[in-house]
C-alpha positions in Angstrom: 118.3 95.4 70.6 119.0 98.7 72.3 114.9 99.0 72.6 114.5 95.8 74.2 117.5 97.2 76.9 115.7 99.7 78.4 112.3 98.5 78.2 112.9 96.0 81.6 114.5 98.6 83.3 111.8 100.9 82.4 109.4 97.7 83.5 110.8 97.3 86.9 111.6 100.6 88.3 107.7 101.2 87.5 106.6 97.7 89.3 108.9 99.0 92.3 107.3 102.1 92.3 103.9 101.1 92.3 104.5 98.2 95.1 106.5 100.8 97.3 104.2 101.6 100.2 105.3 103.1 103.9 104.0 101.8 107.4 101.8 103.9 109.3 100.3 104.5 112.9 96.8 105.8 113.3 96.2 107.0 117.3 92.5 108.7 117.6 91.1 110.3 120.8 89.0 113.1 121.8 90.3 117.1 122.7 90.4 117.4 126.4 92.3 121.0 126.5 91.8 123.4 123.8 93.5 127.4 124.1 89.5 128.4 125.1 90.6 127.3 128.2 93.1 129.9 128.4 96.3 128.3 127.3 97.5 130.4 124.2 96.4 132.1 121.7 98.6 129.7 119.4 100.8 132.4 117.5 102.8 130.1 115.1 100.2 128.1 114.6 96.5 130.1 114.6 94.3 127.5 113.0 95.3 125.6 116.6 92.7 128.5 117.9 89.9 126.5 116.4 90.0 123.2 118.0 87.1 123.2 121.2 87.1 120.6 123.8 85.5 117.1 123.2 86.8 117.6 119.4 87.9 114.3 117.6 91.4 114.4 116.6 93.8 111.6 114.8 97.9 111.5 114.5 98.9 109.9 111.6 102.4 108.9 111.6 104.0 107.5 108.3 107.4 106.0 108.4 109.6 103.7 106.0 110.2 100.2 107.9 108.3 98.0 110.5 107.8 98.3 114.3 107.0 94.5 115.5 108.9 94.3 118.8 109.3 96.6 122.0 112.4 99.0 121.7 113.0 102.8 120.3 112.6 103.8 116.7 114.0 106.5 115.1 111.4 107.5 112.5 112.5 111.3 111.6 112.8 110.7 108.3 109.2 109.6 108.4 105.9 112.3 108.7 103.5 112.5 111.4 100.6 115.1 111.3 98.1 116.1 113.8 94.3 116.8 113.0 91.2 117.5 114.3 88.8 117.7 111.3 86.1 119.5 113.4 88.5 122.8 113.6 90.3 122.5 110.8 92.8 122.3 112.7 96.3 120.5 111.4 100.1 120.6 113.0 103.1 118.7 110.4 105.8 120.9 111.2 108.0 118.2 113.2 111.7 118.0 112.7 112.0 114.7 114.9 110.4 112.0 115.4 110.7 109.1 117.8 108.8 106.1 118.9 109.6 103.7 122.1 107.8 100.3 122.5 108.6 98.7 126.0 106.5 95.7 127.2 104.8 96.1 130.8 103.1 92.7 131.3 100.6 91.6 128.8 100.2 95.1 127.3 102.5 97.6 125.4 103.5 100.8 126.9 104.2 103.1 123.7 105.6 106.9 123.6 106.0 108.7 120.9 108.0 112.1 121.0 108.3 114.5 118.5 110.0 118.4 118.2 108.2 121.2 116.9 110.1 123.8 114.3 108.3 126.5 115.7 109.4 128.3 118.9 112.6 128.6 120.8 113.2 124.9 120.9 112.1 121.4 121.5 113.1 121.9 125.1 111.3 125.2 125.6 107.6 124.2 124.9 107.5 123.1 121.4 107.3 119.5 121.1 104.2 116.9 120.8 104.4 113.9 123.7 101.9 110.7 123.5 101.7 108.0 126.0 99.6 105.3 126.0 98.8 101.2 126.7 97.5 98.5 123.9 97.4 94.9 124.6 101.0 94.1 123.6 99.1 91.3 120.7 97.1 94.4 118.9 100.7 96.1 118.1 99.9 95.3 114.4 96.7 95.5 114.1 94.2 97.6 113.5 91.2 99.6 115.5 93.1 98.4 119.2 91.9 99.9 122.3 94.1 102.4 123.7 94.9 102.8 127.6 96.0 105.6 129.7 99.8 104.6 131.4 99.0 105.4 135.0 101.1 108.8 136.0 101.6 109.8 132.3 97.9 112.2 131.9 97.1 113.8 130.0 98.3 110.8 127.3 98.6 114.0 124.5 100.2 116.9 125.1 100.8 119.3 121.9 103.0 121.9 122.9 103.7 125.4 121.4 104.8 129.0 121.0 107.8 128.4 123.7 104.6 126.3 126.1 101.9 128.8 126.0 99.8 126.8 124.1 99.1 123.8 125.7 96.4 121.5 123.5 95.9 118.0 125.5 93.7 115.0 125.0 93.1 111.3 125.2 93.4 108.1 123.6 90.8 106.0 122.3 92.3 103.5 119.5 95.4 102.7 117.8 95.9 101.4 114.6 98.8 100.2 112.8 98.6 99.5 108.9 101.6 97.8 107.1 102.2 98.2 103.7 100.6 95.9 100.8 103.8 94.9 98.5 103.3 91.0 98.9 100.5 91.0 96.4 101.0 92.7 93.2 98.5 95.6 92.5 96.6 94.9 89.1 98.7 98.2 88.1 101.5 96.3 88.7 100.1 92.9 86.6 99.4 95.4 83.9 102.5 96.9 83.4 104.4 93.3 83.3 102.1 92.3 81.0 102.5 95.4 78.6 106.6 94.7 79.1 106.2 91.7 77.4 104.3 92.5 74.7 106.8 95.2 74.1 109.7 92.9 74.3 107.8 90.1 72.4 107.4 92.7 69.4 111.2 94.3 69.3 112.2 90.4 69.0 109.6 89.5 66.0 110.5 92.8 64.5 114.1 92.3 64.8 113.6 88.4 63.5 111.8 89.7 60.2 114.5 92.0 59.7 117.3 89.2 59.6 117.2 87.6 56.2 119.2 84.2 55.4 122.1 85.0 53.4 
């Protein structure tokens, strides 16, 4: 009996496991500003000294949760990580994140703000600010056009080492994938089905054991 016990725990903490998936938003563009126009050299970050205008950069952001109407999201505990693949070029070291959805008409105005580690402060020059327009029906979807917000240029603005290095660029898409846990993966079918083999053999074994007085 004390097999067949922690057999479905064992069973469902690995089915929640496999099923447990986080929300992400996937914002592409192209390097407008690098430091080789003669903002930095980036100090606490030096690969940052590799990315060259017209690069193609993403920002991933990763988050526990759902964003499906406007307001503001508190998404520290999530990740977010800047890239440009080109230069080799990658930032993750944000402490805060946070994301603010307002609706302007038929579109979506969206700003994300996040504080850099590095430096002196958020306040002083270390922070990454994002600002940009999608039709407010492509908020979940993926592969949306994204628009500049007229008087927020550049729409990216990574800055660093106390706001001598100033990296800018633009927006191109947006995407936003939610996570897959309606549909159980085939690991998931697998392991239930293993379960009850298990639990399916402890009982026949504990049935031949039991002998009619």
């Amino acid at each position: 009996m004390r097999t067949s016990l922690w057999v479905v725990p064992l069973l469902f903490a690995a089915i929640a496991a496999s099923n447990a998936r986080a929300d992400s938003v996937t914002v592409a563009g192209t390097i407008t500003q690098s430091t080789q126009d003669g903002t930095g050299p980036a100090v606490n970050n030096p690969s940052l000294n590799n990315i060259a205008d017209g690069d193609a950069y993403t920002l991933s952001l990763n988050f526990t949760g759902s964003i499906t109407a406007p307001g503001t999201y508190n998404l520290t505990a999530g990740s977010l990580v800047f890239s440009d693949p080109t230069a080799l070029a990658s930032e993750t070291s944000f402490t805060s994140i946070s994301l603010t959805v307002a609706l302007d008409g038929s579109s979506d105005d969206l700003s994300l703000f996040a504080c850099l580690s590095t430096g002196s402060g958020c306040l002083l020059g270390n922070s990454l600010s994002l600002n940009f327009a999608i039709p407010s029906a492509d908020l979940n979807t993926l592969g949306a056009p994204a628009a500049t917000i007229f008087g927020l240029s550049p729409p990216l603005d990574l800055l660093e080492d106390d706001g001598t290095t100033d990296i800018q660029a633009g927006v191109a898409s947006y995407s936003y994938t939610p996570p897959i846990s309606a549909v159980p993966e085939p690991a998931s079918l697998a392991l239930v089905g293993f379960g009850l083999i298990a639990l399916f053999l402890v009982r026949l074994n504990r049935q031949r054991k039991i002998r009619p007085l």
